[in-house]
Every structure is written in C-alpha cells, then in structure tokens.
GULO-180565 format. One line per 4 residues: number of its first residue (from 1); their letters; for each residue z, y, x of N, C-alpha, C. Coordinates in Angstrom, 3 decimals. Example, Ala and Ser with C-alpha at 12.3 -4.5 7.8 and 13.67 -1.06 7.14 Angstrom:
2
1 = AS = 7.800/-5.690/13.190/7.800/-4.500/12.300/7.800/-3.300/13.200 ~ 7.080/-2.250/12.850/7.140/-1.060/13.670/7.870/0.030/12.900
//
This chain:
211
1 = XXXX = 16.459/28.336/-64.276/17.474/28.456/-65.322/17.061/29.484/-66.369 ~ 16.851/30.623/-66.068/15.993/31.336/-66.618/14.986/31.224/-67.482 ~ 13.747/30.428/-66.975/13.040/29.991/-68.295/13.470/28.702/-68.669 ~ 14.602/27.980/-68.801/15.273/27.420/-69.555/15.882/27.489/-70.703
5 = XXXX = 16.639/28.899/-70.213/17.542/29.386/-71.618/16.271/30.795/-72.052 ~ 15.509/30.804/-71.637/13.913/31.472/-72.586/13.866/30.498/-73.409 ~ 13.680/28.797/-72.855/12.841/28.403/-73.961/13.610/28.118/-75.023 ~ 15.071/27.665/-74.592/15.759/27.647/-75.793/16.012/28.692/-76.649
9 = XXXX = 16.615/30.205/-76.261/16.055/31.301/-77.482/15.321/30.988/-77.989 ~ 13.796/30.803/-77.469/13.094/30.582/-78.431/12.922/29.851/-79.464 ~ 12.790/28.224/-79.208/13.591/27.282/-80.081/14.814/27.703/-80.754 ~ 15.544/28.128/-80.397/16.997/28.773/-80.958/16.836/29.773/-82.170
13 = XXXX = 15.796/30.190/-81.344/15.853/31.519/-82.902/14.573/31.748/-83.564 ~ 13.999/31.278/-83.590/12.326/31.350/-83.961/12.834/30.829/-85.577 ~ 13.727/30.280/-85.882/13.658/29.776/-87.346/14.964/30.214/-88.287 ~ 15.551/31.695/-87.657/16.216/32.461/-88.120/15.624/33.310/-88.640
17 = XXXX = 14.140/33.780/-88.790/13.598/34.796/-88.906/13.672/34.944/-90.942 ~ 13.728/36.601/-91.265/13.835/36.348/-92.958/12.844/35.915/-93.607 ~ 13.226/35.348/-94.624/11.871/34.483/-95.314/11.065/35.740/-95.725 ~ 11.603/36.759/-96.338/10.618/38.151/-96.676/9.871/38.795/-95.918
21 = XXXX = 10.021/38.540/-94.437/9.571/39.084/-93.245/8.973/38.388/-92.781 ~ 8.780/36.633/-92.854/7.995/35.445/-91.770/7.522/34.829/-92.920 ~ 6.089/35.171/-93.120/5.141/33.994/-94.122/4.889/32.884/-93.664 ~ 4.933/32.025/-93.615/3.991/30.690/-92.980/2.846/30.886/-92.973
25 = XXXX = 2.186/30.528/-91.640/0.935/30.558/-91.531/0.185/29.700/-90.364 ~ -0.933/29.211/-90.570/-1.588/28.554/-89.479/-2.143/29.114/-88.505 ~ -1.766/28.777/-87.078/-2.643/29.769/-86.443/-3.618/28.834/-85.356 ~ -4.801/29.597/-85.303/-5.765/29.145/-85.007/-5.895/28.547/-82.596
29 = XXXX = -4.535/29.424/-82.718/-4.118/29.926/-81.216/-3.052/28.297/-80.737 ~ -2.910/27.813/-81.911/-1.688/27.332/-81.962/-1.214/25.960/-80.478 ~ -0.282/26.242/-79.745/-0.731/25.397/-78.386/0.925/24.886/-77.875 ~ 0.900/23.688/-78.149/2.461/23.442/-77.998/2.972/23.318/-76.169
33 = XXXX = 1.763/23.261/-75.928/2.052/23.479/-74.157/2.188/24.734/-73.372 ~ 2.179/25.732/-74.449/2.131/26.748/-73.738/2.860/27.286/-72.532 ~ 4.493/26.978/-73.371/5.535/27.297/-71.961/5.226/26.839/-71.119 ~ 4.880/25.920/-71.135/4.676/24.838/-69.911/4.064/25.159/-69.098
37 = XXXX = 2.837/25.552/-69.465/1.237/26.531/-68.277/1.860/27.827/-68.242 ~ 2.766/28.671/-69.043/2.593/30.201/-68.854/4.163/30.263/-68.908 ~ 5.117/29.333/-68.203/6.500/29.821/-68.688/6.849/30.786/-67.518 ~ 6.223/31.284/-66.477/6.642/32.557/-65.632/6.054/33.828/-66.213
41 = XXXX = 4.642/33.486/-66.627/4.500/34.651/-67.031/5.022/34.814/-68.243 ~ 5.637/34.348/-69.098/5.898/34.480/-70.638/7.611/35.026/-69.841 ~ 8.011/34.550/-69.051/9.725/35.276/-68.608/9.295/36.330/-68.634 ~ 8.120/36.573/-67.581/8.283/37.793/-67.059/7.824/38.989/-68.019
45 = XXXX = 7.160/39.031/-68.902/6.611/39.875/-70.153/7.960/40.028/-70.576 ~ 8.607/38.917/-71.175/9.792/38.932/-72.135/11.211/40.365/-71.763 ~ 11.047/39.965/-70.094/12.439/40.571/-69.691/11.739/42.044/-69.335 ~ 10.425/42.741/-69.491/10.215/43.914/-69.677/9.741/44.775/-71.183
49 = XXXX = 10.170/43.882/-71.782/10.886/44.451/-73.302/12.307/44.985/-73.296 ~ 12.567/46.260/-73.684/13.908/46.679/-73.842/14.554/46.622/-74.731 ~ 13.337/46.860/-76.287/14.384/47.300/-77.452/14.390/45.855/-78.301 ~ 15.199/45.705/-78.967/15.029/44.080/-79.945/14.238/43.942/-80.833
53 = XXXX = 13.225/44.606/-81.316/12.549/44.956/-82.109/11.082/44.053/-81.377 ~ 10.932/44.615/-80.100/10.235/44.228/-79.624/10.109/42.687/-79.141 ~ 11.182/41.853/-78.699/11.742/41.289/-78.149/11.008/40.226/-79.501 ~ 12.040/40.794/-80.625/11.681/39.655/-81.510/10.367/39.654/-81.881
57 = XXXX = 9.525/40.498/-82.174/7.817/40.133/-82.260/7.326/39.389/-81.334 ~ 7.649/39.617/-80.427/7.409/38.813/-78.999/7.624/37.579/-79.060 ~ 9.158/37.374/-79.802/9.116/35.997/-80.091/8.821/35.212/-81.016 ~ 8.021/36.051/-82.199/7.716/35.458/-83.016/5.914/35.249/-83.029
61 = XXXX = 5.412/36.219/-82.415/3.912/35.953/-81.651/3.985/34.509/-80.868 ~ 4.991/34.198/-79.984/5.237/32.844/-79.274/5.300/32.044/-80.244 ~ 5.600/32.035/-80.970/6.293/31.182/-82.266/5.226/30.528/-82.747 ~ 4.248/31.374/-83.285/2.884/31.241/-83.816/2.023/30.426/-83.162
65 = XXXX = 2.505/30.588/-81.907/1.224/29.929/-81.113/1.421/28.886/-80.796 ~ 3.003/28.862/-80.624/3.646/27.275/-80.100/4.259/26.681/-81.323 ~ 4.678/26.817/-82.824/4.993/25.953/-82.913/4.082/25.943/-84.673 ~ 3.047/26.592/-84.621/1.680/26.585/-85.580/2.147/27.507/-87.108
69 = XXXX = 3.831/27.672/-86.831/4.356/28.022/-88.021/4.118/29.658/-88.505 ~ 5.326/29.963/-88.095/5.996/31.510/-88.198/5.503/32.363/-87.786 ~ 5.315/33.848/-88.135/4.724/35.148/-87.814/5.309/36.045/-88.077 ~ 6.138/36.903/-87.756/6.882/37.930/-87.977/6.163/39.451/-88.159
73 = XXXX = 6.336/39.652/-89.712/5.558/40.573/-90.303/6.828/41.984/-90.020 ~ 6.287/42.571/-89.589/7.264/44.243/-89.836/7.358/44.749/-91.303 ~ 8.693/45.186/-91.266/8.955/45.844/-92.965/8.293/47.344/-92.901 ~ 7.284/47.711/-92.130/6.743/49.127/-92.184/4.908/48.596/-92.076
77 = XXXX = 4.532/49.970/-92.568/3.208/49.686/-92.794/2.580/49.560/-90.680 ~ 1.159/49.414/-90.887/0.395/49.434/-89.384/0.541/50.589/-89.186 ~ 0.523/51.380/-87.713/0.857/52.289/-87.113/1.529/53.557/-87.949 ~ 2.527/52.797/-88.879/3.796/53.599/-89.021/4.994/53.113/-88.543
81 = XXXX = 5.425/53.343/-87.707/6.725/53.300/-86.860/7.573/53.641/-87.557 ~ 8.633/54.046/-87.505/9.580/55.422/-88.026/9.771/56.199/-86.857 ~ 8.990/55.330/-85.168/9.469/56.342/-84.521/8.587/57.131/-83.857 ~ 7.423/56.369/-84.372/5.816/57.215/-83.820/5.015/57.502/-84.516
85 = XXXX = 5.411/57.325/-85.925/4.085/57.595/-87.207/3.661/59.627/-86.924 ~ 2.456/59.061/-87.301/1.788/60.673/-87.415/2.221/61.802/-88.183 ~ 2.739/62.817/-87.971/3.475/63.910/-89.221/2.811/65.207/-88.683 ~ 2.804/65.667/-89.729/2.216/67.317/-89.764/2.175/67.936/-88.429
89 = XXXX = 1.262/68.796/-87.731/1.008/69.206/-86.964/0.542/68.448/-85.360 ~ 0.444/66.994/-85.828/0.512/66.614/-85.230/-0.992/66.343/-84.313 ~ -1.179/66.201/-82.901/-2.478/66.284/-82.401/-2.492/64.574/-82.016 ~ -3.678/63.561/-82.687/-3.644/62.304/-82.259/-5.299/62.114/-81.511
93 = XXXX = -4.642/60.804/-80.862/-5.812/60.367/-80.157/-5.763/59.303/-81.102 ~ -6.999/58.529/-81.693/-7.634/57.285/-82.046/-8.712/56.654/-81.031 ~ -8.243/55.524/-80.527/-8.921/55.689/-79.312/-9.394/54.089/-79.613 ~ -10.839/53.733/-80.209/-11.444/52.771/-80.415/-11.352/53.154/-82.113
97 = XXXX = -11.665/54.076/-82.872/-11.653/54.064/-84.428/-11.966/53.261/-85.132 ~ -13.256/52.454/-84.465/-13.736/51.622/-85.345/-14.756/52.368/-86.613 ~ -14.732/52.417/-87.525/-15.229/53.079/-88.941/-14.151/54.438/-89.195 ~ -13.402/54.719/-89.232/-12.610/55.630/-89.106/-11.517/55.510/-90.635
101 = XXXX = -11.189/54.303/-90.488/-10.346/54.118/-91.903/-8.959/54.797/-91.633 ~ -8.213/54.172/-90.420/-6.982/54.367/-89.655/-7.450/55.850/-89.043 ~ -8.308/56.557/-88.736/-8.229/57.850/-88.156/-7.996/58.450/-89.745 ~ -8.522/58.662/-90.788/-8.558/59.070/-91.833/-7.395/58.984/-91.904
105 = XXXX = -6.412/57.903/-92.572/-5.223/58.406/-92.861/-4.486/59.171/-91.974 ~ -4.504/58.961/-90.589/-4.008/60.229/-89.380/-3.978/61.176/-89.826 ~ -5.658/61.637/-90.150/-5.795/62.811/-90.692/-5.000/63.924/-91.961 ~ -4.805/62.687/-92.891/-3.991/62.775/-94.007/-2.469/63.339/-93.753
109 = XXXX = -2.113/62.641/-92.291/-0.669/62.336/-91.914/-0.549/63.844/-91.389 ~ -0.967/64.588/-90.420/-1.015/65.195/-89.740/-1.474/66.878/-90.264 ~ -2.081/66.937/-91.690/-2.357/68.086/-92.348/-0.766/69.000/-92.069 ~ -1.245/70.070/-92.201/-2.774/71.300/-91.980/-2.703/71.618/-91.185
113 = XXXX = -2.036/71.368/-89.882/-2.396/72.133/-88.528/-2.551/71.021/-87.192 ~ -3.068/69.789/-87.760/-3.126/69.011/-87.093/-4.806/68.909/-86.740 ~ -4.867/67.419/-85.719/-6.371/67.161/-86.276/-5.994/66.025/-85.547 ~ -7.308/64.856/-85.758/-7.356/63.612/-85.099/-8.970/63.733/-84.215
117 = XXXX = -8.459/63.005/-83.279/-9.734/63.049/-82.339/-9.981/61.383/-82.271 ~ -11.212/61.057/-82.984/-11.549/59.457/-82.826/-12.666/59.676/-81.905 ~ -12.281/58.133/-81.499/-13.333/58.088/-80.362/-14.128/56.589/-80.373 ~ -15.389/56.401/-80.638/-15.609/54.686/-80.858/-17.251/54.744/-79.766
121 = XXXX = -16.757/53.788/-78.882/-18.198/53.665/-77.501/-19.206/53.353/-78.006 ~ -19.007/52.092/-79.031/-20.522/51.122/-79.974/-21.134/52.216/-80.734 ~ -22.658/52.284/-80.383/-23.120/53.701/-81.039/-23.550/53.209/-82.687 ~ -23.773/51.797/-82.788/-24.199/51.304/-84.151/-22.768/51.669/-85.292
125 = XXXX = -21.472/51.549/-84.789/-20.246/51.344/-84.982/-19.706/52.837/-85.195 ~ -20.104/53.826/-84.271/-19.880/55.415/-84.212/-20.709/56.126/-85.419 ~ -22.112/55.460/-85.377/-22.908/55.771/-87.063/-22.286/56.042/-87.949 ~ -21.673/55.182/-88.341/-20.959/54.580/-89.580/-19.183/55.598/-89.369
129 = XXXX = -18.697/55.215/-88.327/-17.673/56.540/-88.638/-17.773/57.762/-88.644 ~ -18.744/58.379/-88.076/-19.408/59.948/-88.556/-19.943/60.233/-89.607 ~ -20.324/58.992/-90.141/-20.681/59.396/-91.475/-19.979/59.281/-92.577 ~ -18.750/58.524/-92.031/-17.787/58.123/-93.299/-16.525/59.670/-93.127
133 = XXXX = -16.902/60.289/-91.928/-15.819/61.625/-91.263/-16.945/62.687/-91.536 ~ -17.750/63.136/-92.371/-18.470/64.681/-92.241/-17.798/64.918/-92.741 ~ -17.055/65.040/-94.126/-15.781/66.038/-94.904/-14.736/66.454/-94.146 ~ -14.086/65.387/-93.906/-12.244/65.883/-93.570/-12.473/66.643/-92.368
137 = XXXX = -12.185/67.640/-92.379/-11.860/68.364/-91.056/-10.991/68.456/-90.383 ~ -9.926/67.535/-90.837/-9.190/66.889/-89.872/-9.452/65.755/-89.201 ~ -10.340/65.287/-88.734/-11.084/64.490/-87.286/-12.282/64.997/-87.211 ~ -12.077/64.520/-86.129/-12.911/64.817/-85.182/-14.080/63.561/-84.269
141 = XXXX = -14.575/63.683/-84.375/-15.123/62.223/-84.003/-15.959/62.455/-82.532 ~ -15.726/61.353/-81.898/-16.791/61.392/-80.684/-17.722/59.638/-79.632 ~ -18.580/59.722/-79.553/-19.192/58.922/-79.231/-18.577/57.871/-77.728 ~ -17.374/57.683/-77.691/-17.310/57.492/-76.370/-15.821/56.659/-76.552
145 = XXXX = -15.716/55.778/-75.468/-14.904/55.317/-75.147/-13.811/55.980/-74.161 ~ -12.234/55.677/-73.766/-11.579/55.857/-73.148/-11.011/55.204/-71.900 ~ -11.007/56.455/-70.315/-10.842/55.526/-69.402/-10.536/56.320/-68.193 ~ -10.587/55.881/-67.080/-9.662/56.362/-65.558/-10.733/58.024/-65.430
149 = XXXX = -11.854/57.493/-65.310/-13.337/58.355/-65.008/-14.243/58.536/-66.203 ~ -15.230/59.821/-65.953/-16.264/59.774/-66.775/-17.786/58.371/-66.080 ~ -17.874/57.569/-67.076/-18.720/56.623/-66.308/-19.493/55.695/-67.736 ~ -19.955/54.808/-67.452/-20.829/53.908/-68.373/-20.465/52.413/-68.115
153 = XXXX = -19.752/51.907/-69.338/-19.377/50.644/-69.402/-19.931/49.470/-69.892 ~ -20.503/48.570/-69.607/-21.055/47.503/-70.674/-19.991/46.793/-71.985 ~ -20.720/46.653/-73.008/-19.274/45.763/-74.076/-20.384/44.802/-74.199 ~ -19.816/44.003/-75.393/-20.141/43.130/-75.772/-20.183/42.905/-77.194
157 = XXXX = -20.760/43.282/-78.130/-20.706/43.710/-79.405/-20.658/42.010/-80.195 ~ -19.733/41.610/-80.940/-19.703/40.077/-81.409/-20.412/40.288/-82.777 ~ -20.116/41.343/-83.753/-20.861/41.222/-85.186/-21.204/42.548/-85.609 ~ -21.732/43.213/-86.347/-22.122/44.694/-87.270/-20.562/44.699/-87.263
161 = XXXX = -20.483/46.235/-87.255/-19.325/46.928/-87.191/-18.059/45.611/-86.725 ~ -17.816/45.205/-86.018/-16.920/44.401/-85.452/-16.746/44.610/-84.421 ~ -15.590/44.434/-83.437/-14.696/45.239/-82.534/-15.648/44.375/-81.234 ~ -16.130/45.255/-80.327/-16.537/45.055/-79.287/-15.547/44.713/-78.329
165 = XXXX = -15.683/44.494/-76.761/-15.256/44.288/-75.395/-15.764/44.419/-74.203 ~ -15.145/44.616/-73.334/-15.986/45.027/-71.810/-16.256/43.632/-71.299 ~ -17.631/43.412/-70.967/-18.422/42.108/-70.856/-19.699/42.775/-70.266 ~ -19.753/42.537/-68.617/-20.766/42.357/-67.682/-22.100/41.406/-68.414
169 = XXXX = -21.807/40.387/-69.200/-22.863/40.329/-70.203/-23.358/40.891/-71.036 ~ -22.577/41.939/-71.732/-22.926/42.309/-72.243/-24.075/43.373/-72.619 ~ -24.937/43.566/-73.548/-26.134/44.014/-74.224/-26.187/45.734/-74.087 ~ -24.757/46.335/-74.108/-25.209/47.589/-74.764/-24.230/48.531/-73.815
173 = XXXX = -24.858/49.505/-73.174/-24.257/50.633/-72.274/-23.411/51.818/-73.290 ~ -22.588/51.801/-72.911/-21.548/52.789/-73.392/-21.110/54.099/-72.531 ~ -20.578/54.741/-73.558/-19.999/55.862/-72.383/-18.332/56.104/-72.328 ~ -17.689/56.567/-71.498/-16.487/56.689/-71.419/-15.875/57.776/-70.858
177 = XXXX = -14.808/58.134/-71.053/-14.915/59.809/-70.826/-12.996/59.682/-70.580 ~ -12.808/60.618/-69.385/-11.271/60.709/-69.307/-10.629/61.763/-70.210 ~ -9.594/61.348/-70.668/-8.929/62.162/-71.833/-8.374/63.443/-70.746 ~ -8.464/63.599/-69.728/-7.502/64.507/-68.758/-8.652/65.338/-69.040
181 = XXXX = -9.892/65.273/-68.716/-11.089/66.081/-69.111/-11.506/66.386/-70.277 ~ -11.510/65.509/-71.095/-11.407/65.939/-72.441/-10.763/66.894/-73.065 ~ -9.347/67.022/-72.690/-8.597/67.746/-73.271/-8.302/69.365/-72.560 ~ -8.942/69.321/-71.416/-8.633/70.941/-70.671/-10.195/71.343/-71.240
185 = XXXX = -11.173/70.554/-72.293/-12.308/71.495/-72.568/-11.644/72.801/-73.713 ~ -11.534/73.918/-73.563/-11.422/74.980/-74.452/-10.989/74.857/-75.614 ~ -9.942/75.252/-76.297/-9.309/75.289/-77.458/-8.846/73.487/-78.493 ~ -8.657/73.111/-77.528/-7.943/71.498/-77.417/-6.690/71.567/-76.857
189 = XXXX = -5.919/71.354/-77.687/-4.470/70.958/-77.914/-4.258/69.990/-77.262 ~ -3.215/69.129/-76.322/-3.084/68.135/-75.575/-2.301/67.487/-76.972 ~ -3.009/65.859/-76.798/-2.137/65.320/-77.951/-0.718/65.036/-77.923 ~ -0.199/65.067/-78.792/0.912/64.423/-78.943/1.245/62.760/-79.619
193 = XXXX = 0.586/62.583/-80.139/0.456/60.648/-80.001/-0.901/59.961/-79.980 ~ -0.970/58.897/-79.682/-1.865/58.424/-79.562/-2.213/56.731/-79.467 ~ -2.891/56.431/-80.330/-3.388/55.306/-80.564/-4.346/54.300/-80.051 ~ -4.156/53.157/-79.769/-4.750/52.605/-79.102/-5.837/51.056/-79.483
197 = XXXX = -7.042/50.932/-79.477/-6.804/49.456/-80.169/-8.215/48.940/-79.118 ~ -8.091/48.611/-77.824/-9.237/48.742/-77.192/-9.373/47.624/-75.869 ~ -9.322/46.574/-76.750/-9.557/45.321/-76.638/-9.330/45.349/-75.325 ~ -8.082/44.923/-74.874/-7.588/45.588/-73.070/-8.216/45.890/-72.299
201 = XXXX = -8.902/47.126/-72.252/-8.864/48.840/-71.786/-8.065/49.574/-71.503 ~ -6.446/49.182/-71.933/-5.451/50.044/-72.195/-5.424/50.792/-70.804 ~ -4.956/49.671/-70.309/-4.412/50.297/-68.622/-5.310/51.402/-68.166 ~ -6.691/50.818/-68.159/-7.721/51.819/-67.879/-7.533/53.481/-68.489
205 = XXXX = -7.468/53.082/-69.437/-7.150/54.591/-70.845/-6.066/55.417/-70.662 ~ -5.166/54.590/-70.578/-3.888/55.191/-70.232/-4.642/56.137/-68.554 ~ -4.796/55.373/-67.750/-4.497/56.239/-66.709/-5.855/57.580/-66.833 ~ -6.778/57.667/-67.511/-7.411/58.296/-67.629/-6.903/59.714/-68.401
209 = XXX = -5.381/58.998/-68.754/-4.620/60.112/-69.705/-3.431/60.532/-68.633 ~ -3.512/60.432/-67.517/-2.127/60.528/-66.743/-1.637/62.142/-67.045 ~ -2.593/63.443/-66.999/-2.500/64.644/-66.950/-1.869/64.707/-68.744
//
C-alpha cells in the first residue's frame, strides 16, 4: 500500500512543480520502469527524508528519470543553503575541490578569520588547483582524498580535469587521509561545515570525520 500511494504522490505531484523553478529538460537517465525494479528501495530513501524541501527534490530527481520531463531547480545558488552557506569565520572542509572554483568562493565567504581546506586525490587535477590557490590565503589546499583511515585508493580518472571514482580498475593510486587526524595536527581549527562532492565516498569520509 505504501509504495502505492508513493507512486501516486509521485504522479500526483510531479506536475505541480513552478514553472520558474522546473525547466523542461531531457534526461539522459530517463527510465519509465523504474518504480517497478527499485519501488522498495525508492520507499525506503523517500521515508528517511524529513524536511519537504528535501522530499520534493527527491521527487523531482524521480521525475526526471521516470517521466523524461521535469527537474526541480532550487531558488538559491549551489552550496548556498540559507541554512549551511559559508559566513565569516567560518572553518570549511572542500572535500573533492576539483580545480578549486567552489573552494575559492568559500574562501571569499568565510573572510577574515576563516580558511578553507581543499582536498583533491587526482594529482593531475590537484596541479591545476594549487596553482589556481597560490594567492588567496584563505585555502588551503592538499593532495589527498577523504576517508575512515590513512591508506591508498585506486580511482578511475574518465577525462583531464574531470571528476574521478574509486575503481579497482582503475590507473592511478591516490592517497587518503582521515579528517580526525588531520585536524588534531597543530594549530587547525576543527571545521565547522563541510562539503562534499566525492563520487560516493561519502559514507567512507564521513566516518573518517566521526571525532
């Protein structure tokens, strides 16, 4: 009964969404069977969402995939929340930087008694954000990925500067380093938010941050 009246919400409300907020768009994911193969696990994700905010991205990510249309855009910029954006003094983790575009504005966010600590594993990929970070002295940059232990991970690098993944095939040894250790090294501030974009690693990262 349950994923019954799931699928109808969904159907139900997937085409309430505001036209200023839901562009049309094609998506490449797009799979009208989905409920069908994943309707326990799609309950079970759904009913450990609390706030509606969430709920409805959730259902509008479903939306996308099942019915090729709708995408529910947020009326706030990328990792500005109103309830987690970066503000003055603030100590962040960037944890997968990438080039350091999104640590940079952190940096911006978080002046003058802040700092950002980026962290990117791909050393071709880490080049390029240390060199685009020698000025601002608000980040901080470091060669390494985030995780449970200090250890060496394989990824899988798909293009020049393009977002890697953990892949036993993969080409290129990385390093990874626990933020619990990281942060008791000498005159390091424990952060106060922190960012994530690490191609699911999370769980791993997170618990490497339990302290």
């Amino acid at each position: 009964a349950l994923t019954v009246g799931l699928r109808y919400e969904f159907g139900g409300t997937l085409r309430w969404l505001d036209a200023h907020l839901v562009p049309k768009q094609k998506s490449r994911l797009a799979d009208p069977k989905l409920f069908v193969r994943h309707s326990n696990e799609i309950v079970t994700m759904y009913e450990l969402l609390e706030d509606k905010d969430s709920k409805a991205t959730f259902r509008s990510i479903l939306a996308s995939h099942h019915y090729n249309g709708y995408l529910r855009i947020a009326p706030y910029q990328e990792y500005r929340h109103p309830l987690v954006k970066v503000m003055p003094g603030d100590i962040v983790v960037d944890a997968s930087a990438h080039v350091g575009k999104v640590a940079r504005s952190f940096g911006k966010a978080c002046r003058p008694t802040g700092v950002v600590y980026a962290f990117e594993p791909d050393p071709a990929t880490f080049a390029e954000l240390a060199r685009r970070n020698k000025d601002p002295p608000r980040v901080q940059t470091a060669n390494a990925g985030g995780g449970a232990l200090i250890h060496d991970v394989i990824i899988q690098q798909r293009k020049r500067f393009k977002c890697g993944s953990l892949n036993d095939d993969g080409q290129k040894k990385v390093s990874v380093v626990s933020f619990n250790d990281f942060f008791k090294q000498p005159g390091r501030r424990p952060p106060t938010i922190m960012k994530f974009d690490v191609e699911g690693a999370e769980a791993a990262t997170l618990a490497g941050a339990e302290g």
